[in-house]
N, C-alpha and C positions, 0 to 999 in steps of 0.2 A: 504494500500500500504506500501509497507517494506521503511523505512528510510533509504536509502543510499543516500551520500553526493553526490558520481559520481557514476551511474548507469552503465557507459560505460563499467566498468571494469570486467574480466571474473576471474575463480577461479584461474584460470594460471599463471594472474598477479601477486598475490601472492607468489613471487618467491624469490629465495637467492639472488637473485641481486636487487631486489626491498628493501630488510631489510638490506642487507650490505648497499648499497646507503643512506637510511634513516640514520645506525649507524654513516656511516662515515660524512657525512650532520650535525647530532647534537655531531660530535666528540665526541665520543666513542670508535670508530676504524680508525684507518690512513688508507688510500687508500692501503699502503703495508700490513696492518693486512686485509684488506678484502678482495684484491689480492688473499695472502696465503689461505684463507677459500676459497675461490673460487677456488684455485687450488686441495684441499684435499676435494673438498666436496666428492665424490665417496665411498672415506675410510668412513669417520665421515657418513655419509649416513649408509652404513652397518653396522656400528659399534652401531646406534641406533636403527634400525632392529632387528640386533642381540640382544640386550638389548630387545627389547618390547619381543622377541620371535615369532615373526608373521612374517613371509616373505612379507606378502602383505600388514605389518604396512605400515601405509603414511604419512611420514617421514616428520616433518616441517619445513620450511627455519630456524624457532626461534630453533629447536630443533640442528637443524646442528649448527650454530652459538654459542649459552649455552657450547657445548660438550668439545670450546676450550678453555674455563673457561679464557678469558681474562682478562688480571688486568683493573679497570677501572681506567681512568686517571685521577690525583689528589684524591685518596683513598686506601693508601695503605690498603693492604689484602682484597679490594673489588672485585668481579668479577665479571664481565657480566655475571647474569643470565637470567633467560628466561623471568621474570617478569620485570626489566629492560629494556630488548630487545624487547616485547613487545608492552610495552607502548610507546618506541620511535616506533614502527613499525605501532601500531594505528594510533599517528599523523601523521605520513605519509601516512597513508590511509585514513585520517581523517575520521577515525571512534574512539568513543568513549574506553575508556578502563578501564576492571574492574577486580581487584584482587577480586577472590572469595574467601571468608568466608564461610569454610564450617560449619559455629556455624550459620549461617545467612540462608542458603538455606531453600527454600519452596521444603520439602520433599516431600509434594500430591502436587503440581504445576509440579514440573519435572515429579514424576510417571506419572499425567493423565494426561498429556501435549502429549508425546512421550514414544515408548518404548523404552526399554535398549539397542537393538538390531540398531534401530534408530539415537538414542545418542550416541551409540559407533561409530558406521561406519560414522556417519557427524561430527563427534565429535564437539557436541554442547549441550548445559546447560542449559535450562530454566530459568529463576531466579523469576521474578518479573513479576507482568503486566498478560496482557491478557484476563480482564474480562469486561464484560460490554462496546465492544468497542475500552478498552484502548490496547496498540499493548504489544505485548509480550516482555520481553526482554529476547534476549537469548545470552549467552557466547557462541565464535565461535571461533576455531583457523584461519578460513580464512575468512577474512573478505570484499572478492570478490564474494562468491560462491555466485550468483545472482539464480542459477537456487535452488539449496538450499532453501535459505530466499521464492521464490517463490513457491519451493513445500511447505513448513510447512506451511505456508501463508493458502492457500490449504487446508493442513489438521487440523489444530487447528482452519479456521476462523476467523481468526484478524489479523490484521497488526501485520510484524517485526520487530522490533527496538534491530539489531546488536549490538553487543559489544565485541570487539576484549580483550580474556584473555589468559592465557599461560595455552598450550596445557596441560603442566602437570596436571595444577588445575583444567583442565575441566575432564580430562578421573579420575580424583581422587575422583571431584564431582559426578561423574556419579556412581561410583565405591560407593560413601556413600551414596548416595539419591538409588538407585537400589539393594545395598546390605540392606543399612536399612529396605527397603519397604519388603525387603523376609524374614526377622529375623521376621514381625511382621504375617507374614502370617502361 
């Protein structure tokens, strides 16, 4: 059975107003900086679209939020990045959070886990786990997607144990563990 802390929650929930909330909760953002991104998500939405190159990219709450490269408070020339944003976004989804290492990744764990095809469109990461039982861990941008966690569940046969990481470092990871696996073919 897949480890989620609250089961209730659908992939929806994972919304801009659920990580502004969070940021603004562990002061990060004043209610008027998450206001403003609330009010500009539309632009900053296309303007990340535009970036990936995919019209039918699927655009993150963490992604929109990163774009307005906020100063963080008491650090100067620090900015809210996406790995920042987050790990405050896990705890409030209390799910676990993990900066990928891509010097760290099990290259044959993600290849025969999931295909590339798989891992891009859920965009999610294998890491660790999954043998003998023990549940899988996978790097996930959305850390709701229950029917998700329940299809892989599904097709790899062992429990999932989520971990919310920033979307960059998962489609980067996928991008070296699926580029690696064809260099070697």
């Amino acid at each position: 059975m897949t480890k989620l802390e609250d089961s209730s929650r659908r992939a929806h929930d994972f919304s801009l107003k659920f990580v502004l909330d969070a940021l603004v909760e562990a002061k990060l953002l004043t209610k008027s900086q998450a206001g403003d991104v609330l009010q500009r998500e539309a632009q900053a939405r296309k303007r990340v679209t535009k970036a990936a190159g995919d019209e039918k990219y699927d655009v993150s709450p963490i992604e929109i939020i990163a774009l307005f490269q906020v100063p963080l408070p008491g650090r100067p020339g620090e900015l809210l990045d996406q790995d920042r944003i987050t790990e405050v976004a896990a705890a409030a989804a209390k799910v676990p959070y993990k900066k990928i290492d891509a010097l760290r990744l099990d290259m044959n764990l993600a290849a025969r886990t999931i295909s590339k095809p798989f891992a891009t469109r859920h965009c999610l990461l294998p890491l660790e786990g999954g043998g003998a039982g023990a549940p899988l861990l996978v790097a996930v941008a959305n850390p709701f997607d229950r029917a998700l966690f329940e299809n892989l569940e599904r097709l790899v046969n062992c429990p999932i144990s989520p971990v919310l990481s920033a979307k960059q470092d998962i489609l980067k990871g996928i991008q070296d563990v699926y580029g690696f696996r064809r260099t070697l073919e």
